[in-house]
VOPA-832623 format. One line per field, with one value per residue: residue in one letter; x, y, z of N, C-alpha, C in turn; residue number from 1. Coordinates in steps of 0.2 Angstrom, whole numbers, plus 5000, padded with zeros to 4 digits. Example, Ala and Ser with C-alpha at 12.3 -4.5 7.8 and 13.67 -1.06 7.14 Angstrom:
residuo = (A S) .
nX = (5066 5064) .
nY = (4972 4989) .
nZ = (5039 5035) .
caX = (5062 5068) .
caY = (4978 4995) .
caZ = (5039 5036) .
cX = (5066 5064) .
cY = (4984 5000) .
cZ = (5039 5039) .
num = (1 2) .
END
This chain:
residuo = (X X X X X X X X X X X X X X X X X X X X X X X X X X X X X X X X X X X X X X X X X X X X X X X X X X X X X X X X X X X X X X X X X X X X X X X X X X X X X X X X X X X X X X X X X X X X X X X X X X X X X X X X X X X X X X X X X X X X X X X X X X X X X X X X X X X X X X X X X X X X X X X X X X X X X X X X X X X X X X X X X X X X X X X X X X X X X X X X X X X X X X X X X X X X X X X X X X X X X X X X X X X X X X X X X X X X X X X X X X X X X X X X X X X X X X X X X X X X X X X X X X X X X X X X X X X X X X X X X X X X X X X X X X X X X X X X X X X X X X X X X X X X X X X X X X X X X X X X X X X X X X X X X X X X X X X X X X X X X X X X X X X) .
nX = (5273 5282 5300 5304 5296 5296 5294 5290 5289 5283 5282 5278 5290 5298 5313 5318 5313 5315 5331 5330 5322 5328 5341 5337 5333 5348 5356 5350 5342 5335 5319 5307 5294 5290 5280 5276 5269 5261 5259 5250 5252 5255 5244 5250 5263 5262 5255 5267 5277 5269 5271 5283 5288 5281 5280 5278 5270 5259 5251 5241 5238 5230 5225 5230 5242 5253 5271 5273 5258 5259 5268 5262 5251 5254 5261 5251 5249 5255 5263 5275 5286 5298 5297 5305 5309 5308 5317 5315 5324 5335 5348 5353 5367 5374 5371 5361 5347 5349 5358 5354 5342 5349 5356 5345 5341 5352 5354 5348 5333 5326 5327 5323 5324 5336 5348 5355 5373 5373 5378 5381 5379 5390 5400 5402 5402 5384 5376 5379 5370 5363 5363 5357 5346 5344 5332 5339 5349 5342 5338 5350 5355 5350 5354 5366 5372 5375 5380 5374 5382 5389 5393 5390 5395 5408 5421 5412 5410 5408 5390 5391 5402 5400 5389 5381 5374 5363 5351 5342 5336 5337 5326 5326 5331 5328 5325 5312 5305 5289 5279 5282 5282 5270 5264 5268 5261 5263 5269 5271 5256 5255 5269 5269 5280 5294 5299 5297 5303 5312 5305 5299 5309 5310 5300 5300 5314 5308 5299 5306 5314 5326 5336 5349 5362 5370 5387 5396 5389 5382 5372 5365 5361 5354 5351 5345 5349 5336 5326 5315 5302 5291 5297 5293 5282 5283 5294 5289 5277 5287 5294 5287 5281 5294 5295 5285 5286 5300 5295 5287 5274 5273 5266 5274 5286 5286 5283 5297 5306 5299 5302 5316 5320 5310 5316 5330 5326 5321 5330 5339 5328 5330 5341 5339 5328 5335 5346 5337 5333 5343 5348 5335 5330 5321 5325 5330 5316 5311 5316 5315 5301 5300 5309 5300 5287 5292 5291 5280 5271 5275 5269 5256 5240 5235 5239 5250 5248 5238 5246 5256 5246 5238 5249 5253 5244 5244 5254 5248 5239 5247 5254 5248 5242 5253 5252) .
nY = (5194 5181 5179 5168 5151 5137 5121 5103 5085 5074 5056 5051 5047 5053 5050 5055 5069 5077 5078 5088 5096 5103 5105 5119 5131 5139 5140 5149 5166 5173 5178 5167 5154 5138 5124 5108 5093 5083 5065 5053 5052 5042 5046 5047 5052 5064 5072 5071 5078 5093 5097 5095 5105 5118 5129 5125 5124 5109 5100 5089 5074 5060 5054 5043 5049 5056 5061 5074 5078 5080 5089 5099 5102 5111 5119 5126 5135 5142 5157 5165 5175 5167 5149 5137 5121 5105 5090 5077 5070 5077 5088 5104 5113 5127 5141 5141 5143 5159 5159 5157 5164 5176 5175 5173 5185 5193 5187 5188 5194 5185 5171 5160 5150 5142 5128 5122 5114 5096 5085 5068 5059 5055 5062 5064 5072 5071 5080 5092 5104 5100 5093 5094 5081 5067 5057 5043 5041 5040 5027 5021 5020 5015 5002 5002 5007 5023 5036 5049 5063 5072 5084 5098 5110 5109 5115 5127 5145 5156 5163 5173 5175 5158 5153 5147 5143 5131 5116 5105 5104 5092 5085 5085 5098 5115 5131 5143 5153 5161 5166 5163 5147 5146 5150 5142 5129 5122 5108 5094 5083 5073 5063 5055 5051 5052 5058 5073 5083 5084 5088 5100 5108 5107 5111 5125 5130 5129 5138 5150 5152 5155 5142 5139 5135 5135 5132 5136 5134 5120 5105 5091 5077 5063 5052 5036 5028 5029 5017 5009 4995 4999 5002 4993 4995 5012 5013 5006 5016 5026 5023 5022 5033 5039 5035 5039 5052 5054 5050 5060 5061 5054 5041 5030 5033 5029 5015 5011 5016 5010 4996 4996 5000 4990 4978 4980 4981 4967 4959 4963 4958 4945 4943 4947 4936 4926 4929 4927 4917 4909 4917 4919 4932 4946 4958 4957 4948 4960 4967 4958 4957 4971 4975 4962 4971 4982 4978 4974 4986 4993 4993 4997 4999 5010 5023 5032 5037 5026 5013 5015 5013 5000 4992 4997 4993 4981 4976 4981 4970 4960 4963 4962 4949 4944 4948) .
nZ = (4509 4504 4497 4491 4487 4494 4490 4490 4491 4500 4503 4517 4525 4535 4540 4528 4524 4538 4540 4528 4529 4540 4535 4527 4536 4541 4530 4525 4517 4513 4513 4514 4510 4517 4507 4512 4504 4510 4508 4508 4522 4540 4554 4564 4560 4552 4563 4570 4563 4560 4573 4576 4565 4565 4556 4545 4531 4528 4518 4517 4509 4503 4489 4476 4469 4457 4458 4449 4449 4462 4467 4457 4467 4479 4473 4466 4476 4479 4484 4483 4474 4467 4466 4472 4468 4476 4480 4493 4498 4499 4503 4511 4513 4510 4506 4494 4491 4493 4482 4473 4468 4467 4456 4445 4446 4440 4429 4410 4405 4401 4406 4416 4424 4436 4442 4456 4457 4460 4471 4476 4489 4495 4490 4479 4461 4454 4445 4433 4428 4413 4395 4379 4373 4366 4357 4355 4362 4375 4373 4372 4383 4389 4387 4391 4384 4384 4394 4402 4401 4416 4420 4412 4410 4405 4396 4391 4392 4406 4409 4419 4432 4440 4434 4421 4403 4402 4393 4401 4415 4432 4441 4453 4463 4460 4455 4448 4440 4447 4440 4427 4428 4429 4417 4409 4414 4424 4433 4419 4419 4413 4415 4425 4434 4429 4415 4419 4424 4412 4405 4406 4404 4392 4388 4391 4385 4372 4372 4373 4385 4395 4403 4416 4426 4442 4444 4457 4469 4476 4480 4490 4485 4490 4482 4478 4488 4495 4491 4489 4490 4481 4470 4457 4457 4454 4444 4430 4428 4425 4414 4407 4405 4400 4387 4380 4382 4374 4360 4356 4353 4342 4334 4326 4330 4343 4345 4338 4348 4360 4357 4358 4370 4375 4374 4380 4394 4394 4393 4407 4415 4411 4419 4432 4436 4437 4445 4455 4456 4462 4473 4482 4488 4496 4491 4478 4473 4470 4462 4451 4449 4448 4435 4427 4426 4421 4407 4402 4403 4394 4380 4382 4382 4395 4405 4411 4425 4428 4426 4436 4448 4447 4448 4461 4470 4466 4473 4488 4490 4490 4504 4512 4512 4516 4530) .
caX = (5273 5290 5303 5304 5290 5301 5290 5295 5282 5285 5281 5276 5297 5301 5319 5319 5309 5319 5335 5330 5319 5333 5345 5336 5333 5352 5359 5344 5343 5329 5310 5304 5288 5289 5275 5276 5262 5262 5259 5250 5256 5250 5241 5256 5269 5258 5255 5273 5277 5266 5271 5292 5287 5273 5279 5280 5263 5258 5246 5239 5236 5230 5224 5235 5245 5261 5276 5269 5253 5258 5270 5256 5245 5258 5262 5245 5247 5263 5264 5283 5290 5299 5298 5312 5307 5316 5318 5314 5330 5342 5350 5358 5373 5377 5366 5360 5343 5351 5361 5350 5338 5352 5358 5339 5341 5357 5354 5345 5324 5320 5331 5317 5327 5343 5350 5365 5375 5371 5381 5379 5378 5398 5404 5404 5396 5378 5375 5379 5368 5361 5364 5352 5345 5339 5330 5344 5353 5339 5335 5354 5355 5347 5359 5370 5379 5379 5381 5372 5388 5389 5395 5387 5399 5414 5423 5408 5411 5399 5386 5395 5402 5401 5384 5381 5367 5363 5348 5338 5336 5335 5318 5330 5332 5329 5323 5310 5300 5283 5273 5283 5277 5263 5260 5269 5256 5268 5271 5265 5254 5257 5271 5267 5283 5298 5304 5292 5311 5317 5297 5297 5313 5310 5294 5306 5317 5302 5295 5311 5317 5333 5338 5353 5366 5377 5391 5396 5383 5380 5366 5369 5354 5352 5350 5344 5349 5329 5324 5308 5298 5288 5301 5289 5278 5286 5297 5285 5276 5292 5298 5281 5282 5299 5294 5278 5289 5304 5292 5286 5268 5273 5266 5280 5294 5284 5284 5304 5310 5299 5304 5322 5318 5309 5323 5336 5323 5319 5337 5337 5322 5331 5346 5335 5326 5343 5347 5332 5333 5350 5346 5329 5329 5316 5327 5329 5313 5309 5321 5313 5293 5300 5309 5293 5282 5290 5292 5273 5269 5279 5264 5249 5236 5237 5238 5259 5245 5235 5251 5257 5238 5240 5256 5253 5238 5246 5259 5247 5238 5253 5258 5240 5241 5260 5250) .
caY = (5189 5177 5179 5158 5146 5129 5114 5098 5082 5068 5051 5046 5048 5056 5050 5058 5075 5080 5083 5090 5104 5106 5110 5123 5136 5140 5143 5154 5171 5176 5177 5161 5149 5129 5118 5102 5091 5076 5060 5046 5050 5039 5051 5047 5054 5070 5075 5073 5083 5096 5099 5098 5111 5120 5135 5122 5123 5103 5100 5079 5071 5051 5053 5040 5053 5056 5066 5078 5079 5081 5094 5103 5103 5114 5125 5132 5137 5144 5165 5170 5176 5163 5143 5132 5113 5103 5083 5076 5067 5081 5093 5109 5116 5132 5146 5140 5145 5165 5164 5156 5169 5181 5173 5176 5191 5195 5185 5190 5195 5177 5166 5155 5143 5140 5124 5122 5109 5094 5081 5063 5059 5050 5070 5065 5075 5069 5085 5100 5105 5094 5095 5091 5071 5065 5050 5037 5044 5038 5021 5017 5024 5006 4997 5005 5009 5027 5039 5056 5069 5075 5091 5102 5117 5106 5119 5134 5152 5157 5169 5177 5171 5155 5154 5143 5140 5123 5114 5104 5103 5090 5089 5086 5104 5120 5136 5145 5160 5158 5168 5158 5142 5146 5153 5133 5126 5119 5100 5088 5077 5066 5061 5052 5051 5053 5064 5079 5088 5086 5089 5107 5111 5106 5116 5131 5132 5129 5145 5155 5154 5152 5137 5140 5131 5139 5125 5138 5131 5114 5102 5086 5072 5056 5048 5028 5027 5028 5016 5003 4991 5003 5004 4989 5002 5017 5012 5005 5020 5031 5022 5021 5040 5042 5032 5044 5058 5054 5049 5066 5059 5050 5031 5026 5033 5024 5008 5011 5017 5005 4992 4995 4999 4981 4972 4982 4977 4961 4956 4966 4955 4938 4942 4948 4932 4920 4930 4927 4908 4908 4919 4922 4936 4951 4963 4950 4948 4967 4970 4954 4961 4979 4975 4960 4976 4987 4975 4972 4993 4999 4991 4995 5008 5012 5029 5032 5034 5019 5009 5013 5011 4995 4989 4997 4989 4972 4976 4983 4965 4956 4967 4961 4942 4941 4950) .
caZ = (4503 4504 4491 4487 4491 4494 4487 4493 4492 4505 4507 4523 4523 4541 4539 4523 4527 4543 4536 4524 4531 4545 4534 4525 4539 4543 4525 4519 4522 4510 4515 4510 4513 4515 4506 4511 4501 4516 4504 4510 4529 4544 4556 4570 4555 4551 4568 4573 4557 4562 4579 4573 4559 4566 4554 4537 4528 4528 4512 4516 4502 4501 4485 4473 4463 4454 4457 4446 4452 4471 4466 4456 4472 4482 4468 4464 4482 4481 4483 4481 4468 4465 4466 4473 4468 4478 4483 4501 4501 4499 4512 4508 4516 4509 4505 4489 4489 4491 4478 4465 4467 4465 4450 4440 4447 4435 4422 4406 4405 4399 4412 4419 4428 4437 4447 4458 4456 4461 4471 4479 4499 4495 4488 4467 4456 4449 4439 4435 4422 4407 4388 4376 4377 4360 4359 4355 4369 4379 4371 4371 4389 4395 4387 4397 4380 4384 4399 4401 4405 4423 4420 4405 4409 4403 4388 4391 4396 4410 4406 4424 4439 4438 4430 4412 4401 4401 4392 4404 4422 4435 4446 4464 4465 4455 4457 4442 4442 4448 4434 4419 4429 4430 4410 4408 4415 4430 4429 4414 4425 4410 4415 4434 4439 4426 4415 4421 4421 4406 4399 4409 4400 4386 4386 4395 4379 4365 4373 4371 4391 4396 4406 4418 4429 4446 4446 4460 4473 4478 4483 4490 4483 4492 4476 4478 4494 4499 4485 4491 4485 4479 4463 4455 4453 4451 4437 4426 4425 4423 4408 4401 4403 4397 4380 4376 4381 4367 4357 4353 4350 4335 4336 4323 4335 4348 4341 4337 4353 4365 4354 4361 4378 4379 4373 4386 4401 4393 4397 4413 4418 4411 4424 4436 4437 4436 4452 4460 4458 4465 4479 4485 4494 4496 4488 4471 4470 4472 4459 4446 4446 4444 4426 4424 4426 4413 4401 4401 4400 4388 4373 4385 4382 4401 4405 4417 4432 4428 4428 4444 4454 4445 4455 4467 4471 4468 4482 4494 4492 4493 4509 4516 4514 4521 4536) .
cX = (5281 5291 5303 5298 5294 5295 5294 5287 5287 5282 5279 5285 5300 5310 5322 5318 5313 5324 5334 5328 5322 5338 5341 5336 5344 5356 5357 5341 5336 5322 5307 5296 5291 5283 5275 5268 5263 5257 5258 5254 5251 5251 5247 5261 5267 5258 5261 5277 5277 5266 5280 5293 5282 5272 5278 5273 5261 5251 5243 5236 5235 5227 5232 5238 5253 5264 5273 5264 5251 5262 5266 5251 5247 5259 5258 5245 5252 5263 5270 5283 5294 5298 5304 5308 5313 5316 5318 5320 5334 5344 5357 5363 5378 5372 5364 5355 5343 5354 5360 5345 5342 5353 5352 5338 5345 5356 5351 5337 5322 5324 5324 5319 5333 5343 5356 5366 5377 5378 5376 5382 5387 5402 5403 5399 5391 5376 5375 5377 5367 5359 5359 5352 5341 5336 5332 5346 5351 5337 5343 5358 5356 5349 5366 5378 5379 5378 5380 5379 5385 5388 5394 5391 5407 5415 5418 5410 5405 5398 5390 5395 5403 5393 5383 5375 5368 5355 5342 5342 5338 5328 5324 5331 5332 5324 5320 5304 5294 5279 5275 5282 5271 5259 5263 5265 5258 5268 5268 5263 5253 5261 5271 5272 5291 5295 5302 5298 5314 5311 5298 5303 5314 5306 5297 5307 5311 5297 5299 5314 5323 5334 5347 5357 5371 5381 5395 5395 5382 5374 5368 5362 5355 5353 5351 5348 5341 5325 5320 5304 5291 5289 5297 5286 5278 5287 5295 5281 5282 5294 5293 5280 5288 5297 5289 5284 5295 5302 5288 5280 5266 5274 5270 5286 5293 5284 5293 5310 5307 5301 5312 5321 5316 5313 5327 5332 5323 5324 5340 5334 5325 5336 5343 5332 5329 5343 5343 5331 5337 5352 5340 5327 5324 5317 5326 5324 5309 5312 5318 5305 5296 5302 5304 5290 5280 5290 5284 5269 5271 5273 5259 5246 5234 5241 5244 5253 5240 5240 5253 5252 5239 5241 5257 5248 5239 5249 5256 5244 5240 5255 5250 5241 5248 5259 5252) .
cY = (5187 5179 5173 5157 5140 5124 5109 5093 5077 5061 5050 5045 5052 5056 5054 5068 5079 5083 5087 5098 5106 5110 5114 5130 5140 5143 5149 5160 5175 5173 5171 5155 5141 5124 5113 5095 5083 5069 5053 5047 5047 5046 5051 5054 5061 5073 5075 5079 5090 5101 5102 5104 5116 5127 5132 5121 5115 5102 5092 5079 5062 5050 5049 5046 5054 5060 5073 5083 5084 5088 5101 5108 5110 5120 5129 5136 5142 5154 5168 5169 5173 5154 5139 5125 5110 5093 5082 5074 5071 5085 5097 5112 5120 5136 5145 5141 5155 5166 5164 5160 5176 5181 5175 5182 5198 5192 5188 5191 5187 5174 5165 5153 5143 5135 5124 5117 5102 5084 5074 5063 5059 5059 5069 5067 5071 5074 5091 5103 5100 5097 5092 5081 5070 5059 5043 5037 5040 5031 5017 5016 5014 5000 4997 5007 5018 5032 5046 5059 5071 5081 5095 5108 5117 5112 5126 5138 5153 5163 5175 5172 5162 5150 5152 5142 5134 5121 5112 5103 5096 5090 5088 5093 5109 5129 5141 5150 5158 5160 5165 5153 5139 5146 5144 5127 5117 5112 5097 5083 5071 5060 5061 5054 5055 5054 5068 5086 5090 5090 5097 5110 5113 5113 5125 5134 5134 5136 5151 5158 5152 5148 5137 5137 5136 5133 5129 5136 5124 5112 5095 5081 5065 5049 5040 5027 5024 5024 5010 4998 4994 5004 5000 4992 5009 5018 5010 5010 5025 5029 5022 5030 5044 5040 5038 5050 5060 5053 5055 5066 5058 5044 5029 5027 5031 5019 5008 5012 5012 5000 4990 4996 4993 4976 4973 4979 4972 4958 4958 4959 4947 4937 4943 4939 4923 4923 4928 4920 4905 4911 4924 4927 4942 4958 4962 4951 4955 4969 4965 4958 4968 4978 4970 4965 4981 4985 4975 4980 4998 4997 4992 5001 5009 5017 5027 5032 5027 5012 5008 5010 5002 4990 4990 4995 4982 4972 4978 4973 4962 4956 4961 4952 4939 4942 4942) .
cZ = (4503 4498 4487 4490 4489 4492 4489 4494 4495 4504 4511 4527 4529 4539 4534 4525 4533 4541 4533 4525 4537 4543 4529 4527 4541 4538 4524 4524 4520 4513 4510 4515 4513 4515 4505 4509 4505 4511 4505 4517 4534 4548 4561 4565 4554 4555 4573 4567 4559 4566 4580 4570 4563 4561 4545 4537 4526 4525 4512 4509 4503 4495 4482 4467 4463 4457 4455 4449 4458 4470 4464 4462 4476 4477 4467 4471 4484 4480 4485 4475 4464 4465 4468 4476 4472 4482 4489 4504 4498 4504 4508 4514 4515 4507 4497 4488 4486 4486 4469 4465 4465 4458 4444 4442 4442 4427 4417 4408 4406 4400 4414 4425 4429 4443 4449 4458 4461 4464 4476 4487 4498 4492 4481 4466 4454 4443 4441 4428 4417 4400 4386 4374 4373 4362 4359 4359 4374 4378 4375 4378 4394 4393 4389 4391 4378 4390 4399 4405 4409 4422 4411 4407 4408 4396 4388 4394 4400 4407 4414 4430 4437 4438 4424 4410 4400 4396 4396 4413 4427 4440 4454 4467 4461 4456 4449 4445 4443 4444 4428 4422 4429 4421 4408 4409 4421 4427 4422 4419 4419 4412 4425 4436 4437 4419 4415 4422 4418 4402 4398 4404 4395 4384 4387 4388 4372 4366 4374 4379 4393 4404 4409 4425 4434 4448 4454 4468 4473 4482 4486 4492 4486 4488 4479 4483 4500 4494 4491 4489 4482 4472 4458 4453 4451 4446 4433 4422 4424 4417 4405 4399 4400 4389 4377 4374 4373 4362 4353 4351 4343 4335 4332 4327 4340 4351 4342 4346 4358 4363 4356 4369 4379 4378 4377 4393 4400 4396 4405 4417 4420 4419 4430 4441 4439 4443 4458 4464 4463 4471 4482 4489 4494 4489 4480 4468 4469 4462 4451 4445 4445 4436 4425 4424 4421 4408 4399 4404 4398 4383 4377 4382 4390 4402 4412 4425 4432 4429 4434 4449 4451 4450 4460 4472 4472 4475 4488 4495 4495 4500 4514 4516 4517 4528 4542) .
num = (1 2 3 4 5 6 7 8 9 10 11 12 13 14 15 16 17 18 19 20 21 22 23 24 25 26 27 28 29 30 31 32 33 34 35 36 37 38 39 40 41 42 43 44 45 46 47 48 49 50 51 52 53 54 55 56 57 58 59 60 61 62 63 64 65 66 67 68 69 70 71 72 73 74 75 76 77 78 79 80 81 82 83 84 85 86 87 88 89 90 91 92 93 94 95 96 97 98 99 100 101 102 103 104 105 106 107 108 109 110 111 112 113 114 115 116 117 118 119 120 121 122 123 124 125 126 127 128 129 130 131 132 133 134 135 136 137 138 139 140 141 142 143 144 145 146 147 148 149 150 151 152 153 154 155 156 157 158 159 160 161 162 163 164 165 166 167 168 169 170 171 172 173 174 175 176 177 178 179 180 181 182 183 184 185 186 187 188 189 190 191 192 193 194 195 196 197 198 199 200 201 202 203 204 205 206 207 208 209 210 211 212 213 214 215 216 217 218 219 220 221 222 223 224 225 226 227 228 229 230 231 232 233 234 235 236 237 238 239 240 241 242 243 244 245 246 247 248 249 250 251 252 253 254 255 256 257 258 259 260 261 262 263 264 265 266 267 268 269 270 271 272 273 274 275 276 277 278 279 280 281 282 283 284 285 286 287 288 289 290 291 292 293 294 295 296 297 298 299 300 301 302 303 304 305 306 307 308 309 310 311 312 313 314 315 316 317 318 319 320 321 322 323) .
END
């Protein structure tokens, strides 16, 4: 039985995928599995996959499903002791997976969860840990009048080492026990695509588990570097899923909060749109039906996976009459 089960769900995403499962053998020292949930792969892509990896467990999936979901599929499968979720577009290059399994090994009983911290391709930090994210935070967020803190271990004593408790996680990489996982009821596949992170945390905390940070250790995330016209659909269901999720399943904070979120897209959408007139380019208009999409399913009764199959159904068409 491995010590981790690495999870990691792909696209169809070789350029992504490769790094990423190349640098994981070289840091890591510990007995671990890798379940890749292959995601919509042509049959070329999978059995090159396959034959690169022959030792990485490869789970097809052409079922339309979420983040969540695909993650889920993998995890029920998963028999280490621990779990290490982890994004396709990252690439580790230090023994991160050893030393965050050390770390839950020191920490207190009711440690759940630790992430290492977390930079971009260019070297700057994205995070290193996350404070708590009320719901204005997040409305006020998409009017770009305010900015989640990088570094949650700014003024904190570590619990050791250099080890902090933090709040919420990121989903790009993180490492949690695989039987409190499990009693969590693994992903919310509410949430198709976003905030299924902050959800997990949330849920972490409200069941008295401690959420933890190695500013220590590094990861290095791709971040929107691999962004596709795929985002038209994506993003619509992620904002439709962040709105439920802040919302706290109270239709008057529902009303209130998408109420601002449609107005911050809404102006998004207008500039979007001005750009598009004035330079019609692919990207432009990629970039005009993604915020047209979320503006028109933030007020839907359409369920965060009904949204995406949606859009994503318009663009397969679309893909087909450009043929």
């Amino acid at each position: 039985m491995p010590e981790v089960s690495i999870i990691i769900v792909c696209m169809n995403r070789l350029d992504n995928l490769y790094p990423c499962l190349n640098t994981v053998y070289a840091p890591t020292h510990i007995s671990f599995e890798i379940c890749v949930v292959a995601y919509m792969f042509s049959k070329e892509n999978l059995a090159k996959a396959k034959a690169d990896f022959p030792e990485v467990n490869f789970i097809e999936n052409n079922a339309l499903t979420g983040f969540s979901e695909n993650n889920n599929i993998a995890l029920k499968k998963a028999s280490g002791k621990y779990c290490y979720d982890l994004n396709d577009d990252t690439e580790i290059h230090e023994n991160v997976i050893d030393r965050l399994v050390y770390d839950l090994e020191h920490l207190p009983e009711n440690a759940a969860i630790v992430s290492p911290k977390i930079n971009l391709a260019d070297g700057s930090l994205q995070l290193c840990g996350r404070p708590p994210y009320p719901s204005i935070n997040y409305v006020l967020q998409q009017f770009h009048l305010y900015a989640e803190p990088k570094d949650d271990t700014l003024g904190q004593t570590p619990v050791f080492e250099k080890v902090y408790k933090t709040t919420n996680i990121t989903g790009a990489a993180f490492l949690i026990k695989t039987d409190i996982f499990k009693k969590l009821g693994w992903f919310d596949e509410v949430y198709y695509f976003t905030p299924e992170d902050i959800a997990l945390s949330t849920l972490a905390n409200n069941k008295g588990y401690g959420v933890y940070v190695d500013a220590g250790v590094t990861l290095i995330h791709k971040w929107r570097q691999t962004a596709s016209k795929l985002m038209r659909a994506t993003r619509p269901s992620a904002v439709r899923g962040s709105v439920i999720f802040f919302s706290r399943g109270n239709a008057f904070y529902y009303v209130l909060i998408g109420a601002g979120v449609w107005a911050a897209e809404s102006i998004k959408r207008i500039k979007a749109r001005f750009r598009l007139l004035s330079n019609p380019t692919p990207e432009n208009r990629t970039k005009y039906l993604t915020f047209r999409n979320i503006t028109r399913s933030i007020f839907t009764r359409k369920t965060t996976k009904e949204i995406f199959i949606k859009y994503y159904n318009e663009l397969q068409e679309e893909l087909k009459s450009n043929e």
